[in-house]
N, CA, C and O atoms as a Tinker XYZ file with bonds, in Angstrom:
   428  protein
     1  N     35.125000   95.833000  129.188000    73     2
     2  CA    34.351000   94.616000  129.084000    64     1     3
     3  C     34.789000   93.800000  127.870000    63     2     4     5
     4  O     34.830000   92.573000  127.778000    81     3
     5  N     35.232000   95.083000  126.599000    73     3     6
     6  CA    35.669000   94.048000  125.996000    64     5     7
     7  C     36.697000   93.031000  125.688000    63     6     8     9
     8  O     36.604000   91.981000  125.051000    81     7
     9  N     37.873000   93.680000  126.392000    73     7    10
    10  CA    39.134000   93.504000  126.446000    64     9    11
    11  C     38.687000   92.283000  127.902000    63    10    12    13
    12  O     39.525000   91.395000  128.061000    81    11
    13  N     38.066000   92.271000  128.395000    73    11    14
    14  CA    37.888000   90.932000  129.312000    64    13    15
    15  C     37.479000   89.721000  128.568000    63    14    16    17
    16  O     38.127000   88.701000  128.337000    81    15
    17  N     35.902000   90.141000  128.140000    73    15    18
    18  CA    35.674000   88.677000  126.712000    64    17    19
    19  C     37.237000   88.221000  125.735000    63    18    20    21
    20  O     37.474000   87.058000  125.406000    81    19
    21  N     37.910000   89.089000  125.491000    73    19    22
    22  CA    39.119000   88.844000  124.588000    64    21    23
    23  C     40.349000   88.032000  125.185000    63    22    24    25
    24  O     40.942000   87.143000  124.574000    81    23
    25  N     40.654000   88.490000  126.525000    73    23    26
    26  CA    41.056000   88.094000  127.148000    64    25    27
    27  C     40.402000   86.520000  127.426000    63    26    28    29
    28  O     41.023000   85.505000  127.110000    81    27
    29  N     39.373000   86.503000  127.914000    73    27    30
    30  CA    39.059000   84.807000  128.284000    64    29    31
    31  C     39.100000   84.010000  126.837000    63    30    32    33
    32  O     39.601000   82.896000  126.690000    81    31
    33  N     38.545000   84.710000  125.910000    73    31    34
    34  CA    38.680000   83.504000  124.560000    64    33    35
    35  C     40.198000   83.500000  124.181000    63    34    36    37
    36  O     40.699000   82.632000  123.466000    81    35
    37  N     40.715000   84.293000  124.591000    73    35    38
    38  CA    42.333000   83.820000  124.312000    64    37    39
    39  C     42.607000   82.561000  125.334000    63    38    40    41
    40  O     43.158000   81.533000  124.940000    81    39
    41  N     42.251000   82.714000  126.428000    73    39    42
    42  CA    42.559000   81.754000  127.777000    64    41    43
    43  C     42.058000   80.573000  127.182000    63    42    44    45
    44  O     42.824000   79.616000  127.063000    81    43
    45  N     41.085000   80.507000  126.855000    73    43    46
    46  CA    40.609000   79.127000  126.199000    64    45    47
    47  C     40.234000   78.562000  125.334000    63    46    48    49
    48  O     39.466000   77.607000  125.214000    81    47
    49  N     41.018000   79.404000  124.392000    73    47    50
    50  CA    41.481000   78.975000  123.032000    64    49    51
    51  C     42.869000   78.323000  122.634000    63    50    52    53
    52  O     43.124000   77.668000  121.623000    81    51
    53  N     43.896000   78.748000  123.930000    73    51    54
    54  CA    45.035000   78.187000  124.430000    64    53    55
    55  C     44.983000   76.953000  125.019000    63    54    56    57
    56  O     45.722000   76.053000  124.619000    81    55
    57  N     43.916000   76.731000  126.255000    73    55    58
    58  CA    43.736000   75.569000  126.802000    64    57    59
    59  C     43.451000   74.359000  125.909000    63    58    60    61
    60  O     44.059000   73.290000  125.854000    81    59
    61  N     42.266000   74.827000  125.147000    73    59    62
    62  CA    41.900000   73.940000  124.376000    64    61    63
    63  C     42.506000   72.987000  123.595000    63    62    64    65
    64  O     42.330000   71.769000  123.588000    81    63
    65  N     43.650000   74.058000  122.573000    73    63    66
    66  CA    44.411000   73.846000  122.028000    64    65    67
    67  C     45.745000   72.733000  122.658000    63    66    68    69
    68  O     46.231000   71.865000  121.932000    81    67
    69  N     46.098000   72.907000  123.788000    73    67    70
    70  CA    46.679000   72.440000  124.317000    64    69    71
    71  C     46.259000   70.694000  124.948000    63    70    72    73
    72  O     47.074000   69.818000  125.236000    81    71
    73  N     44.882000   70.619000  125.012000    73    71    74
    74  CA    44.186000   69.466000  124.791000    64    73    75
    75  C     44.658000   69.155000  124.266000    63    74    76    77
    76  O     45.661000   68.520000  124.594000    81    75
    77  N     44.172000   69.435000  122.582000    73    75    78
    78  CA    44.393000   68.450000  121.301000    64    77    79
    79  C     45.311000   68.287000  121.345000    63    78    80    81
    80  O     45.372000   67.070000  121.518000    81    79
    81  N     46.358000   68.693000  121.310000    73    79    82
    82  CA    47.591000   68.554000  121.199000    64    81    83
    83  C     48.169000   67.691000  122.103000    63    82    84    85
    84  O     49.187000   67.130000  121.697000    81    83
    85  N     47.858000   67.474000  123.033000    73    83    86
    86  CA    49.393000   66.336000  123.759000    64    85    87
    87  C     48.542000   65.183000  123.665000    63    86    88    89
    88  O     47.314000   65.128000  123.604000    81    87
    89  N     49.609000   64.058000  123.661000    73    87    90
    90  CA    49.632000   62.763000  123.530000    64    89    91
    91  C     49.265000   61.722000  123.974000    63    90    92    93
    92  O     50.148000   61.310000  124.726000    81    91
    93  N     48.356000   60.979000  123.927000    73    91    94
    94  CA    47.502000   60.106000  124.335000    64    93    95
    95  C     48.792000   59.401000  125.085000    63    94    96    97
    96  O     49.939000   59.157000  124.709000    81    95
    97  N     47.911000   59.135000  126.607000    73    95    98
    98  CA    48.890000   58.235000  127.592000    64    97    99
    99  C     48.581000   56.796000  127.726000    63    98   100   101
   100  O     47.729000   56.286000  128.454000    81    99
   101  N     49.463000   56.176000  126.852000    73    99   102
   102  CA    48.799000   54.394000  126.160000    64   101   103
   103  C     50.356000   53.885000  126.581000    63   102   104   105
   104  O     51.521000   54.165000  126.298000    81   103
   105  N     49.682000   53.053000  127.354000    73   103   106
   106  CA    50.696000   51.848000  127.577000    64   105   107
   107  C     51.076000   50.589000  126.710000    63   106   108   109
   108  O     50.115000   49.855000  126.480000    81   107
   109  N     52.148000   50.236000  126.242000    73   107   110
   110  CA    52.337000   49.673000  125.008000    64   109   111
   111  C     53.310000   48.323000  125.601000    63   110   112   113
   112  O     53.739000   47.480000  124.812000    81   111
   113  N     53.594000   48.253000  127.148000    73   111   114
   114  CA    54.111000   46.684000  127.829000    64   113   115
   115  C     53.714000   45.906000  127.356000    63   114   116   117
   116  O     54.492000   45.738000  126.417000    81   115
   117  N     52.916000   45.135000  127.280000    73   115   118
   118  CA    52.413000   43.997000  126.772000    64   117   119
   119  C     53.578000   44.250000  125.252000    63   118   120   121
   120  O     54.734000   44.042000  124.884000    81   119
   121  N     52.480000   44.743000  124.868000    73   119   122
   122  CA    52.826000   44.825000  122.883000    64   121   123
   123  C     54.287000   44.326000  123.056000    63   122   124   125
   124  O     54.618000   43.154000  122.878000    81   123
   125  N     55.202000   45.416000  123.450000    73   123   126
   126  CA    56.615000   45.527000  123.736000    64   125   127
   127  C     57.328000   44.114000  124.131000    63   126   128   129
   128  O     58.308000   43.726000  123.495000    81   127
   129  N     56.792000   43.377000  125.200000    73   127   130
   130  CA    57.316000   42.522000  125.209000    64   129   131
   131  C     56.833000   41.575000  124.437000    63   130   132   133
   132  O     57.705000   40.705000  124.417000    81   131
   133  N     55.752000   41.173000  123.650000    73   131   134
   134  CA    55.319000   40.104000  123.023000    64   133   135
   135  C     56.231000   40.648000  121.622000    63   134   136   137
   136  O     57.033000   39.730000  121.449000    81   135
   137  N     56.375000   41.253000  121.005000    73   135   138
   138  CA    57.115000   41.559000  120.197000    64   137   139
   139  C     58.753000   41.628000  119.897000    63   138   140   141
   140  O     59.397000   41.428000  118.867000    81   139
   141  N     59.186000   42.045000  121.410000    73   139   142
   142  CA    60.261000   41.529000  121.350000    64   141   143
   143  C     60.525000   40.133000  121.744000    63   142   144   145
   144  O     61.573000   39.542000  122.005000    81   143
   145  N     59.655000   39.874000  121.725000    73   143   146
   146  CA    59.450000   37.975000  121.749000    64   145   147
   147  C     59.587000   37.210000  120.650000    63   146   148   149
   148  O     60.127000   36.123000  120.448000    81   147
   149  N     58.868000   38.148000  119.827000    73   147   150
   150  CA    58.857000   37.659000  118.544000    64   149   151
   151  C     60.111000   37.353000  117.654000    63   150   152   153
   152  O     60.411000   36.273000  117.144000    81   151
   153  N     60.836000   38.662000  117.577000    73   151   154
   154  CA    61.945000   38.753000  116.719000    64   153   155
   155  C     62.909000   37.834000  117.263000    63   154   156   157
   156  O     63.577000   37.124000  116.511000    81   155
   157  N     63.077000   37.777000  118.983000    73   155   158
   158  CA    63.879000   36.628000  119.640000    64   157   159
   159  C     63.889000   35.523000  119.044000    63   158   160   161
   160  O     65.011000   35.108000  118.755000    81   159
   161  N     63.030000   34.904000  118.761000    73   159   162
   162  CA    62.304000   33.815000  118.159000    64   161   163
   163  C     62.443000   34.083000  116.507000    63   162   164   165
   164  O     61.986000   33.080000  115.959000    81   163
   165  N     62.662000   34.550000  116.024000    73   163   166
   166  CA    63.029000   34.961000  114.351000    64   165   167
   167  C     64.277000   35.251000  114.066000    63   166   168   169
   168  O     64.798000   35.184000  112.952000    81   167
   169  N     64.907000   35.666000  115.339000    73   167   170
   170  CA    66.331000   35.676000  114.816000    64   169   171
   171  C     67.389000   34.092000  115.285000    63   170   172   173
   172  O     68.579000   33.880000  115.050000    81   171
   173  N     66.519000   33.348000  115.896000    73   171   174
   174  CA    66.640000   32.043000  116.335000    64   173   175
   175  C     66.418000   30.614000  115.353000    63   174   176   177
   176  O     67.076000   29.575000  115.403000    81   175
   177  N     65.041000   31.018000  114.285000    73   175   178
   178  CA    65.073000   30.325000  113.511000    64   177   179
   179  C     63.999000   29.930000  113.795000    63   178   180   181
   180  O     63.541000   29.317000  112.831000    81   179
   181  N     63.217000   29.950000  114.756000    73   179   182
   182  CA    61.921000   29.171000  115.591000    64   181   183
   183  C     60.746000   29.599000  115.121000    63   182   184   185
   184  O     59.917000   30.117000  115.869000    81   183
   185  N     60.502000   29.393000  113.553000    73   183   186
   186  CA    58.997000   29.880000  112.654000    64   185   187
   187  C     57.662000   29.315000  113.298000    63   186   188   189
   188  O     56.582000   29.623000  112.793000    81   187
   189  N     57.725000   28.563000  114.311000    73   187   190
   190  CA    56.478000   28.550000  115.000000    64   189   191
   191  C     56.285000   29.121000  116.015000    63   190   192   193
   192  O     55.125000   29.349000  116.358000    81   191
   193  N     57.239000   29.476000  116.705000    73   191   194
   194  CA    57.346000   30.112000  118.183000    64   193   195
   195  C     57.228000   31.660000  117.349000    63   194   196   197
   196  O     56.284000   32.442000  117.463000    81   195
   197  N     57.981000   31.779000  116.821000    73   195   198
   198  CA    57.695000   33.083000  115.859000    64   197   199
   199  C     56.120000   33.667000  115.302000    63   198   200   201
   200  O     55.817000   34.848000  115.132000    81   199
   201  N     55.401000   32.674000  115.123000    73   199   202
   202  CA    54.285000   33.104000  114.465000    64   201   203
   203  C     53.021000   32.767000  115.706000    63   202   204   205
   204  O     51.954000   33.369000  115.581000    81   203
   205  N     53.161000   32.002000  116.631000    73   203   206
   206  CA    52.523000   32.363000  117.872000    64   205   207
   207  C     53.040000   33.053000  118.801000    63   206   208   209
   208  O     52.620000   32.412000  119.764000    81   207
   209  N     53.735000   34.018000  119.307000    73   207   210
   210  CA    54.405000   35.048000  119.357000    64   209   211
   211  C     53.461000   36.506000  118.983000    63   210   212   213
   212  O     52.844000   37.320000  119.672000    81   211
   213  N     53.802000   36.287000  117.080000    73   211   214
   214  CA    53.236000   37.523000  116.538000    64   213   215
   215  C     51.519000   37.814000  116.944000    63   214   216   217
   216  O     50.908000   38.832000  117.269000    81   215
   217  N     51.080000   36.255000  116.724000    73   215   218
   218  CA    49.462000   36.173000  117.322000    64   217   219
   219  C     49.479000   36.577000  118.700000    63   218   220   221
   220  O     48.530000   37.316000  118.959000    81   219
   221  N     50.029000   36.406000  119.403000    73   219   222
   222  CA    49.896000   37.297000  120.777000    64   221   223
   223  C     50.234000   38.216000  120.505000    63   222   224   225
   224  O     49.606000   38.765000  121.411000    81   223
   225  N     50.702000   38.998000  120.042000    73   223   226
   226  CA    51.344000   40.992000  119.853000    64   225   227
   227  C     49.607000   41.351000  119.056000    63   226   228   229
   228  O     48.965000   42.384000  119.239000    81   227
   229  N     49.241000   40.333000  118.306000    73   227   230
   230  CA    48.039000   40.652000  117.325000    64   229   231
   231  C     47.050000   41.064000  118.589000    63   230   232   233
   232  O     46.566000   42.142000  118.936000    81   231
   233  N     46.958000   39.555000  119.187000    73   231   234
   234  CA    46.126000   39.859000  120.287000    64   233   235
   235  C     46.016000   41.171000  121.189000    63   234   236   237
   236  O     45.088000   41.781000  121.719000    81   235
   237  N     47.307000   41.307000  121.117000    73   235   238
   238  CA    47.012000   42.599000  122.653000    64   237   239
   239  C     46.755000   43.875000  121.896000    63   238   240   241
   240  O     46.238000   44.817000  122.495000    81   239
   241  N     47.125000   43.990000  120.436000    73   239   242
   242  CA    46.951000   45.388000  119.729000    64   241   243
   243  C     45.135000   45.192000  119.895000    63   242   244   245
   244  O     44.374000   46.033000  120.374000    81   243
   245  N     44.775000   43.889000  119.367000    73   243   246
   246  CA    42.885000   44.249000  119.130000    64   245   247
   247  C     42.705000   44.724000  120.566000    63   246   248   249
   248  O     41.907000   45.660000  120.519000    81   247
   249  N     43.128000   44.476000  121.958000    73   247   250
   250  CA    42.250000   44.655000  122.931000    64   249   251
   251  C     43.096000   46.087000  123.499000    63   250   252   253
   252  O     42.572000   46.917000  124.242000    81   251
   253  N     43.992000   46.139000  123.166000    73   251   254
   254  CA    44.411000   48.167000  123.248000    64   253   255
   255  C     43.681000   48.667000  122.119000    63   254   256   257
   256  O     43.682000   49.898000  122.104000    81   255
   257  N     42.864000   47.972000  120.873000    73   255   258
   258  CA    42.258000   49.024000  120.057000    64   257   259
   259  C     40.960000   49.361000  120.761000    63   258   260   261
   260  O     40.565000   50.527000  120.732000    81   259
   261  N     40.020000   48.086000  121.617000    73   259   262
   262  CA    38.788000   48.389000  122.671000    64   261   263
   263  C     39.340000   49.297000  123.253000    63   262   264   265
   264  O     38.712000   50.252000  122.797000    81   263
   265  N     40.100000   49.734000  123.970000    73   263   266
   266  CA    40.029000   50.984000  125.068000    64   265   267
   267  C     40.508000   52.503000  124.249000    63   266   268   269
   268  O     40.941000   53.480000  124.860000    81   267
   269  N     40.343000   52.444000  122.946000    73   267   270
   270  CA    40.664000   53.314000  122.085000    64   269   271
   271  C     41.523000   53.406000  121.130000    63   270   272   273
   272  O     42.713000   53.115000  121.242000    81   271
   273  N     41.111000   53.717000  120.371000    73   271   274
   274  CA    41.658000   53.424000  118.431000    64   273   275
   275  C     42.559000   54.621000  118.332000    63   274   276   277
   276  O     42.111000   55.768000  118.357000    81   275
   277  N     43.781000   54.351000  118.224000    73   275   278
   278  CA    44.976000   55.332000  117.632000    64   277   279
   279  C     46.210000   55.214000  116.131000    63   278   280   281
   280  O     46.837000   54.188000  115.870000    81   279
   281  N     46.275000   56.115000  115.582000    73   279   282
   282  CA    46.883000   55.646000  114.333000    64   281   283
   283  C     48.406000   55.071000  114.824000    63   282   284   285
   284  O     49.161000   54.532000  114.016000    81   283
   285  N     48.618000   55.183000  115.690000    73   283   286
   286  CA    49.976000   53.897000  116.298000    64   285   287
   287  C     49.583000   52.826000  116.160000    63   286   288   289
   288  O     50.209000   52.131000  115.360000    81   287
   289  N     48.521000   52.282000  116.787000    73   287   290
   290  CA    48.118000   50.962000  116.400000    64   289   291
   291  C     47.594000   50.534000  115.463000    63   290   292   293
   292  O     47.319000   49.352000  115.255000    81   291
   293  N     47.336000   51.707000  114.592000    73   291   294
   294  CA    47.079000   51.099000  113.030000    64   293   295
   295  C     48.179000   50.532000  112.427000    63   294   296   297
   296  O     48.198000   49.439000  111.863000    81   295
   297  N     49.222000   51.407000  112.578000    73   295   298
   298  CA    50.215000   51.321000  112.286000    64   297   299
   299  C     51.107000   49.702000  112.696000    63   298   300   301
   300  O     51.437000   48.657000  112.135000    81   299
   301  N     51.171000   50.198000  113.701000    73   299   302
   302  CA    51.892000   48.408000  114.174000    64   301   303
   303  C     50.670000   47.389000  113.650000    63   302   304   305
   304  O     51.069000   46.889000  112.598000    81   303
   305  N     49.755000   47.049000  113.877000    73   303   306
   306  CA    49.103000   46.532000  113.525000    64   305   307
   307  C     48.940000   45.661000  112.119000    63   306   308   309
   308  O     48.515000   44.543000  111.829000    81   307
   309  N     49.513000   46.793000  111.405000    73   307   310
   310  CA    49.896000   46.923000  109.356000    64   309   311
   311  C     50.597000   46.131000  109.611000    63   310   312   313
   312  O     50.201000   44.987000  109.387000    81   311
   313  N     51.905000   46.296000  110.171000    73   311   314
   314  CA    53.247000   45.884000  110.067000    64   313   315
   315  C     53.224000   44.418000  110.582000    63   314   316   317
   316  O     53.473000   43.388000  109.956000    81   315
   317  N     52.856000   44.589000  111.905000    73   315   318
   318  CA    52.489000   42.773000  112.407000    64   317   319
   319  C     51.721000   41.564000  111.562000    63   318   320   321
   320  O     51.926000   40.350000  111.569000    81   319
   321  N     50.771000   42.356000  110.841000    73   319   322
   322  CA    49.835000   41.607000  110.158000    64   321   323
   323  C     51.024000   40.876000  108.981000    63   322   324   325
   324  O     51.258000   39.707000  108.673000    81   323
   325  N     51.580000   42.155000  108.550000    73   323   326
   326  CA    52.511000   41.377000  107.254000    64   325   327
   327  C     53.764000   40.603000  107.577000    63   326   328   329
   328  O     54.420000   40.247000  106.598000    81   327
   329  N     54.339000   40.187000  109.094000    73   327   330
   330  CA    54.963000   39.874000  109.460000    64   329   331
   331  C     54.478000   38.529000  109.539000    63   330   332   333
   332  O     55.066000   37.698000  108.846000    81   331
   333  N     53.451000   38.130000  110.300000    73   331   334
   334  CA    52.638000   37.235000  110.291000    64   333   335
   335  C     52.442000   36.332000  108.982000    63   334   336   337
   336  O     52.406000   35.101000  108.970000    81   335
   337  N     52.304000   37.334000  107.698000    73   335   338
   338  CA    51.758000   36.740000  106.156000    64   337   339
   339  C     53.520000   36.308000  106.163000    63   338   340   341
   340  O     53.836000   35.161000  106.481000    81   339
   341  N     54.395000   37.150000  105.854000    73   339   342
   342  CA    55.646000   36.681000  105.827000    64   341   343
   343  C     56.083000   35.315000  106.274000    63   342   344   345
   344  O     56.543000   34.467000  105.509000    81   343
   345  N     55.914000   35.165000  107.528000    73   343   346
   346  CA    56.541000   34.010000  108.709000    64   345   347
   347  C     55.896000   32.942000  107.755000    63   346   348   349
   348  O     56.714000   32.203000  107.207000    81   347
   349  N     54.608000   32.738000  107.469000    73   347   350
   350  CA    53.513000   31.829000  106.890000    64   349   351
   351  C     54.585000   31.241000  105.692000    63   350   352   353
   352  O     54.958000   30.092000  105.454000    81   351
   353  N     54.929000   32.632000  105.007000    73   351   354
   354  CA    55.532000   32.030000  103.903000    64   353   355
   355  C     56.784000   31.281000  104.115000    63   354   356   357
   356  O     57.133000   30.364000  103.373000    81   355
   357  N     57.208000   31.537000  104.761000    73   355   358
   358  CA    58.837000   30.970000  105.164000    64   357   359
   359  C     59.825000   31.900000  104.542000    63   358   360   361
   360  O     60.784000   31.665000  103.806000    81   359
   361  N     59.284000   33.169000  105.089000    73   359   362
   362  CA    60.450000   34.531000  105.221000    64   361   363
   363  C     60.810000   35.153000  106.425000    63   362   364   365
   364  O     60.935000   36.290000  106.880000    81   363
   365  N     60.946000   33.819000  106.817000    73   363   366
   366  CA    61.322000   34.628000  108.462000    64   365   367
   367  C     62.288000   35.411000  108.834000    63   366   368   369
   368  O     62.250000   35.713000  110.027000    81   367
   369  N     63.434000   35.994000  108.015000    73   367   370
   370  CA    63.822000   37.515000  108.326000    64   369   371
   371  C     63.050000   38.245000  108.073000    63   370   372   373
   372  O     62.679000   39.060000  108.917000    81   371
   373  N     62.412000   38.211000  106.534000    73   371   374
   374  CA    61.541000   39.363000  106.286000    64   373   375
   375  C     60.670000   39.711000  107.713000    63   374   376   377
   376  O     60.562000   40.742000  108.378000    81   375
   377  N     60.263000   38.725000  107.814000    73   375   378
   378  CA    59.169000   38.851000  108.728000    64   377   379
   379  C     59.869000   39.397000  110.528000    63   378   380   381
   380  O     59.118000   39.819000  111.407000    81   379
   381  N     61.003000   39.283000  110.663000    73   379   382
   382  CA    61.440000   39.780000  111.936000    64   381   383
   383  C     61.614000   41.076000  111.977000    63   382   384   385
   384  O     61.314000   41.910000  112.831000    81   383
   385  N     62.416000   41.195000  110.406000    73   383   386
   386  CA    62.737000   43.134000  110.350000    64   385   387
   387  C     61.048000   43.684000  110.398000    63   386   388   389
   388  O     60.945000   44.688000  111.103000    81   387
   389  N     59.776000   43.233000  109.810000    73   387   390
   390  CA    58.664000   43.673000  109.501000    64   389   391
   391  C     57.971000   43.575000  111.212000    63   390   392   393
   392  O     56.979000   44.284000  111.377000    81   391
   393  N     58.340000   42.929000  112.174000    73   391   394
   394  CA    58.343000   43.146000  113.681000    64   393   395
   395  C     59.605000   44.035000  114.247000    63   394   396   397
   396  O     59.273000   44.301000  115.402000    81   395
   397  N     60.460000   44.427000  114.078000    73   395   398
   398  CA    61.039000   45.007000  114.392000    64   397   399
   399  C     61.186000   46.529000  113.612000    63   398   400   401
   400  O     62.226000   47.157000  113.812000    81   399
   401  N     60.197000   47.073000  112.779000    73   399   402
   402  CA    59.710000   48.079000  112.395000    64   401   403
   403  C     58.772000   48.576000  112.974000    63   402   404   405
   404  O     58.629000   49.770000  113.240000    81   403
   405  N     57.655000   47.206000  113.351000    73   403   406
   406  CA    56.574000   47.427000  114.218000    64   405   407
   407  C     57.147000   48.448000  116.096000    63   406   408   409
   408  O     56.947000   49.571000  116.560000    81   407
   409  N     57.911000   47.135000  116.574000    73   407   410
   410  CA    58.529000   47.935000  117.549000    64   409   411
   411  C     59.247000   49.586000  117.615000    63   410   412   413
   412  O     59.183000   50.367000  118.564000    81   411
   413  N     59.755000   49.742000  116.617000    73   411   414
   414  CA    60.244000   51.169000  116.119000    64   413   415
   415  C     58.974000   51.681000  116.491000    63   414   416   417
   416  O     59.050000   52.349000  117.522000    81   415
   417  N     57.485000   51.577000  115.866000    73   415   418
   418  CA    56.614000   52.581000  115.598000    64   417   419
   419  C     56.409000   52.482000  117.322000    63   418   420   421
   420  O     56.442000   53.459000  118.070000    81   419
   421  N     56.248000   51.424000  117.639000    73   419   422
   422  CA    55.876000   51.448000  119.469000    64   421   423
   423  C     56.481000   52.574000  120.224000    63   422   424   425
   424  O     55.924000   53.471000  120.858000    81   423
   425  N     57.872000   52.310000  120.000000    73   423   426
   426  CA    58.761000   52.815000  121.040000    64   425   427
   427  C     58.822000   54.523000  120.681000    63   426   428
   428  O     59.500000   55.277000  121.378000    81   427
């Protein structure tokens, strides 16, 4: 009997475990292409198309953070935001590599 209880808390102490562990299944299309929209547009020279661009990548991260909050999208999120402050300033490389870091964390 006891070697049965031992047996099942091993069984689902494994399962469990195996929960936590794998990887939230988040679709990141949108993001992906509004972002590589962005840098298109930054490596072009186009600081307004560039910075409405980044406001759409902004956009779709807040409404992938409603269907659940993950430190990926904190992450891009960081990075977009300062891409955004960048572009403002008129550092628009800075600000493309700082979207194209973002994309790194995506992909």
């Amino acid at each position: 009997m006891k070697s049965l209880f031992a047996f099942l808390t091993l069984l689902f102490s494994i399962n469990f475990a195996y929960a936590v562990g794998e990887p939230m299944n988040e679709n990141f299309t949108d993001l992906i292409n509004a972002a590589t929209q962005s840098v298109e547009l930054g490596k072009q020279g186009n600081s307004e198309g560039f910075l409405t661009s980044v406001d759409a990548a902004l956009d779709v991260v807040k409404e992938q953070k409603m269907k659940g909050d993950s430190p990926k999208l904190q992450r891009v999120s960081t990075k977009l935001k300062n891409a955004k402050k960048l572009g403002k300033e008129g550092k628009l490389s800075e600000a493309t590599v700082a979207v194209e870091e973002a994309l790194a964390v995506i992909k």
